[in-house]
N, C-alpha and C positions, 0 to 999 in steps of 0.2 A: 402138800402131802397127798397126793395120788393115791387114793385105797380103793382097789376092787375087791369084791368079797365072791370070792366063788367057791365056797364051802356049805354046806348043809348046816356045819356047826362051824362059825366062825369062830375063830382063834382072838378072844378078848383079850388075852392077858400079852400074846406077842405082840396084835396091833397096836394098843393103847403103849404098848415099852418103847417099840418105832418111832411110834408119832412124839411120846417124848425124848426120844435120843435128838429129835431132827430139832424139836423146840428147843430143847437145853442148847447144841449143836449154834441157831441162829440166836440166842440169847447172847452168846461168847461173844458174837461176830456183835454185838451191839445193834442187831436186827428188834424194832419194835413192834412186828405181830408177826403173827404164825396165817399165809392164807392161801386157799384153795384145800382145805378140807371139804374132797371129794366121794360120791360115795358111786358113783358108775353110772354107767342104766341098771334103772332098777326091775327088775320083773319084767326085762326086756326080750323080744327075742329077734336075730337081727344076722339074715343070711347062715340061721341055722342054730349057731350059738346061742347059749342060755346063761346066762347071771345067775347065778343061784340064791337068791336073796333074803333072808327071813325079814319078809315087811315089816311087822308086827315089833320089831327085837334094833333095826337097823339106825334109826333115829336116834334112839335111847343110848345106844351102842356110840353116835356119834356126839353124841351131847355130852358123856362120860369121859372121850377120847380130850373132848373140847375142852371140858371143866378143870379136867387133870395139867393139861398144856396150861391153859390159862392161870391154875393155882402154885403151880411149880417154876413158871417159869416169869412168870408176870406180862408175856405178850399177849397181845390183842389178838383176837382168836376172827376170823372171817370164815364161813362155811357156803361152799356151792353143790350142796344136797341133790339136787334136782328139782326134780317137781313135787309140790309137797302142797298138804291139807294145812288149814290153819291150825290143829294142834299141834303139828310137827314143825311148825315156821314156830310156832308160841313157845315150844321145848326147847329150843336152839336159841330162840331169843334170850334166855336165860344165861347159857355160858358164851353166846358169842356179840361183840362188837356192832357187825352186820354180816348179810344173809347177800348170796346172788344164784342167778340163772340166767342163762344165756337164753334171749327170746331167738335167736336166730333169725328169723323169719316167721313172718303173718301170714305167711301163701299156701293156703293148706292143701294147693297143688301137689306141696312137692312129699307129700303124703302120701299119694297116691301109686300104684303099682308104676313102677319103672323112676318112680323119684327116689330123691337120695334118703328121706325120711321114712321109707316104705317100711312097712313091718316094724315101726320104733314107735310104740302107743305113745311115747314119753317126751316125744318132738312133734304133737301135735300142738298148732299155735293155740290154742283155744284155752289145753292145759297148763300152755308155760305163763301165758296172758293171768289166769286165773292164779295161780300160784304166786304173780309179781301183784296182782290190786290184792291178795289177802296179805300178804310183806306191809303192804301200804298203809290198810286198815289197822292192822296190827303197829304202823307207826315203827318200820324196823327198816334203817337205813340199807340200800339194796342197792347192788351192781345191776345192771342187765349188757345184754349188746346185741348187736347182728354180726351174723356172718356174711361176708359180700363174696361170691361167684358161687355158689353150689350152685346154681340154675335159679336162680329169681333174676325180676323184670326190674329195669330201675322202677315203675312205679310202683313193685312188689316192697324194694326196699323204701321208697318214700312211706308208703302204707305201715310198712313198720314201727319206724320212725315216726309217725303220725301216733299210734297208738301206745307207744313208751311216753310221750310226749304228753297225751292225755291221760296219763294211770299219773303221771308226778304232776299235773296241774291238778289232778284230785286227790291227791294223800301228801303230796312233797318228799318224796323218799328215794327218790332217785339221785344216788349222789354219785353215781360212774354210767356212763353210756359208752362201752368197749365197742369201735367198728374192727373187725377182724376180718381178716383176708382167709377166705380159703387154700386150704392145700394138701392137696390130693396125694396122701401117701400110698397109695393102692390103684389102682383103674376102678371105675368109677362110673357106670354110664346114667346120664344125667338128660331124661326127656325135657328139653323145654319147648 
């Protein structure tokens, strides 16, 4: 379930109806969990455009959405929030299964003016890294992945890979490592 929230007051009461029409919807279908409860970039800003996000409200917002799908319909509920503090991974651990984020990449190159991560505070490696060892600590089974072609070096993605590989030899929580193929629906210019 794809929710971007680009309201000032977000609409609780239509997105929580949504997200259970789709849960009730894959219940029928004999589907046993509800996943990819998404919540965007958050507080992002990114060639211009702005997410309009109530930080504070958004989490709470997604845990509620979660609890309701989970208590109505009885599937397993999975959330890829973003990057989050340990009391917002702790609040989700609550109504959901497991928790993910995409590390995409450890190359905090591509951060930089002219990379594809430019202007996106929310895909810098250091936060998503951070986000995946408080999952771990916290003991909440977790997806991650890489994306493969935005502009990293193979040893960029070795590096990556090296570093998912040390966050679950120190917590054991890693229970999906997603490699994903980029694909470039826009033009794109990409300094490597």
């Amino acid at each position: 379930l794809p929710v971007r929230v680009r309201h000032a007051e977000p609409d609780r009461g239509g997105l929580v109806e949504r997200a259970r029409r789709v849960a009730v919807h894959g219940r029928r279908r004999r589907e046993h969990d509800f996943l990819d409860a998404k919540l965007g970039h958050q507080l992002e800003q990114h060639d211009g455009a702005r997410d309009v996000v109530i930080a504070e409200e958004i989490h709470q917002h997604l845990a509620e959405v979660a609890d309701r799908v989970r208590r109505e319909t009885g599937l397993l509920v999975h959330v890829n929030p973003g990057v989050m503090s340990a009391e917002e991974l702790a609040l989700l651990r609550t109504v959901s299964v497991s928790q993910g984020l995409m590390l995409e990449s450890a190359a905090d190159r591509l951060c930089d003016q002219d990379g594809p991560h430019y202007g996106s505070p929310d895909k810098v490696p250091s936060r998503r890294l951070e986000t995946i060892r408080q999952a771990g600590v916290l003991r909440i089974p977790f997806t991650t992945g890489l994306l493969v072609g935005i502009g990293e070096t193979r040893s960029e993605r070795i590096d990556a890979l090296l570093k998912v590989r040390d966050l679950h030899d120190a917590h054991g929580h890693i229970q999906e490592l997603i490699i994903q193929n980029f694909h470039c629906y826009f033009i794109l210019k990409v300094k490597v």
